[in-house]
C-alpha positions as CSV (number, residue, x, y, z in Angstrom):
1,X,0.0,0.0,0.0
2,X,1.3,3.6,-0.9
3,X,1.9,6.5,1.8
4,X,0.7,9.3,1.5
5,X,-2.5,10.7,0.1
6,X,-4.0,6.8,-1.3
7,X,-3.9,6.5,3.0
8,X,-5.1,10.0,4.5
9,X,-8.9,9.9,3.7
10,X,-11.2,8.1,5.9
11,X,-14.2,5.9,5.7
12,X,-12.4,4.1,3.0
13,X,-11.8,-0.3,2.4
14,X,-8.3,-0.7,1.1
15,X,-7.3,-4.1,0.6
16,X,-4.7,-5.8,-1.0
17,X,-4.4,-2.9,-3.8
18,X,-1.2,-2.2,-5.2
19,X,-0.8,1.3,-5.8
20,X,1.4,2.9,-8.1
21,X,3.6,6.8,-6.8
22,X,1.6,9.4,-6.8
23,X,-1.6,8.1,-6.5
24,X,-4.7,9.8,-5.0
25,X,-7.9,8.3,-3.1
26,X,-10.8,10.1,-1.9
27,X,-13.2,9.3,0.9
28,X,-15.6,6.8,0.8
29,X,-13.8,4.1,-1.6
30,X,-13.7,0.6,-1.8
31,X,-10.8,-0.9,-3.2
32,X,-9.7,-3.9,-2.7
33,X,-7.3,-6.5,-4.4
34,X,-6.6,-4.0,-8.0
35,X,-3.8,-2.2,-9.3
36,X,-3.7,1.6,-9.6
37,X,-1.5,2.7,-11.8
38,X,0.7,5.9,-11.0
39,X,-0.7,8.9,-11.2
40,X,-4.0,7.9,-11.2
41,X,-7.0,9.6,-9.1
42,X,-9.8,7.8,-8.1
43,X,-13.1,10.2,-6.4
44,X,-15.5,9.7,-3.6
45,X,-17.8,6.5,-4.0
46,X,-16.2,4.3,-6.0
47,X,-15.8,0.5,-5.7
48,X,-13.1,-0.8,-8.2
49,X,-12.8,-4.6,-7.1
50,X,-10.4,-7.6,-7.2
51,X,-8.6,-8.5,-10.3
52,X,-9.3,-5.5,-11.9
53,X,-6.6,-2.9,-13.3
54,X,-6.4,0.9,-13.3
55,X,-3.9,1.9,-15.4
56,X,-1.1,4.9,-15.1
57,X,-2.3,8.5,-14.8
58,X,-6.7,7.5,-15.1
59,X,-9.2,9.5,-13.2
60,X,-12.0,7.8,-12.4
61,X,-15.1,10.2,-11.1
62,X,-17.1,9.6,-8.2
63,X,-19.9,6.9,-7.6
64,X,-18.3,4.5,-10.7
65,X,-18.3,0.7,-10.6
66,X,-15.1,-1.0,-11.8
67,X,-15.2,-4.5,-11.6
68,X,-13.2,-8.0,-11.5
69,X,-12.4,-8.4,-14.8
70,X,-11.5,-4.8,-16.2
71,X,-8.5,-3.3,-17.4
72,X,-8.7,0.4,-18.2
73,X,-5.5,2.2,-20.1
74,X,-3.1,4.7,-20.1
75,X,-4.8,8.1,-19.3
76,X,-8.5,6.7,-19.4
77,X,-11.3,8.9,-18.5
78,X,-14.3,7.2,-16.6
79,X,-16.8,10.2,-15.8
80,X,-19.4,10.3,-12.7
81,X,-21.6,7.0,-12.5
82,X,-20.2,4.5,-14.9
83,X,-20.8,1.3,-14.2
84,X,-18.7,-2.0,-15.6
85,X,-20.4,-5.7,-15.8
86,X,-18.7,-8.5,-15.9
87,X,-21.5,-11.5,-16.4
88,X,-23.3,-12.0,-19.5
89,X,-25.9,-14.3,-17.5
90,X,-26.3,-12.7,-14.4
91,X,-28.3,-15.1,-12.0
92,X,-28.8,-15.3,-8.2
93,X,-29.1,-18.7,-8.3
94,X,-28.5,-21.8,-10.0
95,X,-30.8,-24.2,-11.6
96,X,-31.2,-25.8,-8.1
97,X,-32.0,-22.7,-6.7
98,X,-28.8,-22.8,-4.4
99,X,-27.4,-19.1,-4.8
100,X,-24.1,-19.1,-7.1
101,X,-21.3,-19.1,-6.1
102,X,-17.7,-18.4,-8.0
103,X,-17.5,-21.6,-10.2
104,X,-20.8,-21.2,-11.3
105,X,-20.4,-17.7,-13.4
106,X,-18.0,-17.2,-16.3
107,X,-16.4,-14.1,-16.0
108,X,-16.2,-11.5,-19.0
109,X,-13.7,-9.2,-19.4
110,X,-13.7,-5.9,-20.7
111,X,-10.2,-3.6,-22.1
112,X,-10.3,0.6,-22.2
113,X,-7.5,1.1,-24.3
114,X,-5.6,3.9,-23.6
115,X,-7.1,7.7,-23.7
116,X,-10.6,6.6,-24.0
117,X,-13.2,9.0,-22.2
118,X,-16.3,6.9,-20.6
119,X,-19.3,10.1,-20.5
120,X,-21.2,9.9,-16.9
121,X,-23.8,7.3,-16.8
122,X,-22.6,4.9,-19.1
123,X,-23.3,1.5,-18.5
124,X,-20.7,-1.0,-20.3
125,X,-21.2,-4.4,-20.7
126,X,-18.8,-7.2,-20.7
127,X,-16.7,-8.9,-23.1
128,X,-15.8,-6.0,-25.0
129,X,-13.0,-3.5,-25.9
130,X,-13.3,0.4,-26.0
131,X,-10.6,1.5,-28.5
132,X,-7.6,4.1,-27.9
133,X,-9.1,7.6,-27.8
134,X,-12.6,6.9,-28.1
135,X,-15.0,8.6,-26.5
136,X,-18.4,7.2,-24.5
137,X,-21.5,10.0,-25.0
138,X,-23.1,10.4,-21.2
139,X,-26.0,7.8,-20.5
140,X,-24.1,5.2,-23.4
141,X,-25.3,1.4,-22.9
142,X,-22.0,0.2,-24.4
143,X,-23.0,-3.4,-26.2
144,X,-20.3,-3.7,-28.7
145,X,-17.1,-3.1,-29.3
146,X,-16.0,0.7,-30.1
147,X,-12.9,1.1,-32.6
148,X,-10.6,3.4,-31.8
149,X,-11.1,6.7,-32.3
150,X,-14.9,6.3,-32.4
151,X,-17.7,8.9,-30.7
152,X,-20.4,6.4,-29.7
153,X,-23.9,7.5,-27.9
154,X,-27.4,6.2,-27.3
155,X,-28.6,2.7,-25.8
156,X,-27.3,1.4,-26.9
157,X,-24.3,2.7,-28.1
158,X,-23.7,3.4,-31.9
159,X,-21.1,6.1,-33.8
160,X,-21.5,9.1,-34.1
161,X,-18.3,10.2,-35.5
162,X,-14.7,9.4,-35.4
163,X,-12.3,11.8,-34.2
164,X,-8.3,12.1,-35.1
165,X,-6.3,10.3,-32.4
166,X,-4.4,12.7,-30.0
């Protein structure tokens, strides 16, 4: 765990993160088992969970849901209220009816390559890649993949435009 400001904010769950220099945590965050990359600021309210990876220099904006399963970039935006799945079959219980437990999920994974922007809102769904410097309109349901480059809005999500990579 990193000294400093990732360790100064209360009402916080740190566990098992590995932070990289520099970064900053808010109050009110759970974190537990992930990798923040340096640089990298993550606001009040947000739960980034175990497995998943923030990469260097990201800012993630308050109330967002990063879970197992989800590696964001270099430099990647997530705005205010973003939420990541990572469970194309989400069930409470199995055919049995016992609830699931681990084994009886598979988990999805989901890439945010480098410089993407993810608007506030957006939901993204799972096994899927957001391309280098693309950009997620606000309230996006993100269903398929977005090349890079790509503006993408609605529910769910289509292009817009492209823009030229920065």
């Amino acid at each position: 765990m990193a000294d400093g400001p990732a360790n100064e904010a209360p009402h916080r769950l740190l566990d098992a993160v590995e932070f990289g220099e520099d970064v900053v945590v808010q109050a009110f965050t759970n974190l537990y088992g992930c990798h923040i990359g340096d640089g990298s600021r993550i606001g009040p309210f947000v739960e980034i969970q175990r497995g998943a990876v923030v990469g260097p220099r990201c800012k993630i904006s308050s109330h967002s849901f990063v879970c197992e399963g989800v590696e964001l970039g270099e430099g990647v935006f997530v705005g205010h209220g973003v939420v990541f799945t990572n469970d194309r079959y989400p069930r409470a219980i199995t055919a049995d009816g016992a609830l699931q437990e681990d084994g009886d999920w598979t988990l999805e994974r989901t890439v945010v390559r480098r410089r993407a922007s993810i608007g506030s809102g957006a939901v993204v769904l799972c096994g899927l890649t957001i391309g280098e410097n693309a950009i997620v309109g606000a309230g996006a349901v993100v269903t398929h993949d977005v090349p890079d480059g790509a503006i993408v809005a609605g529910s769910p999500a289509r292009a817009m435009r492209t823009r030229d990579t920065i």
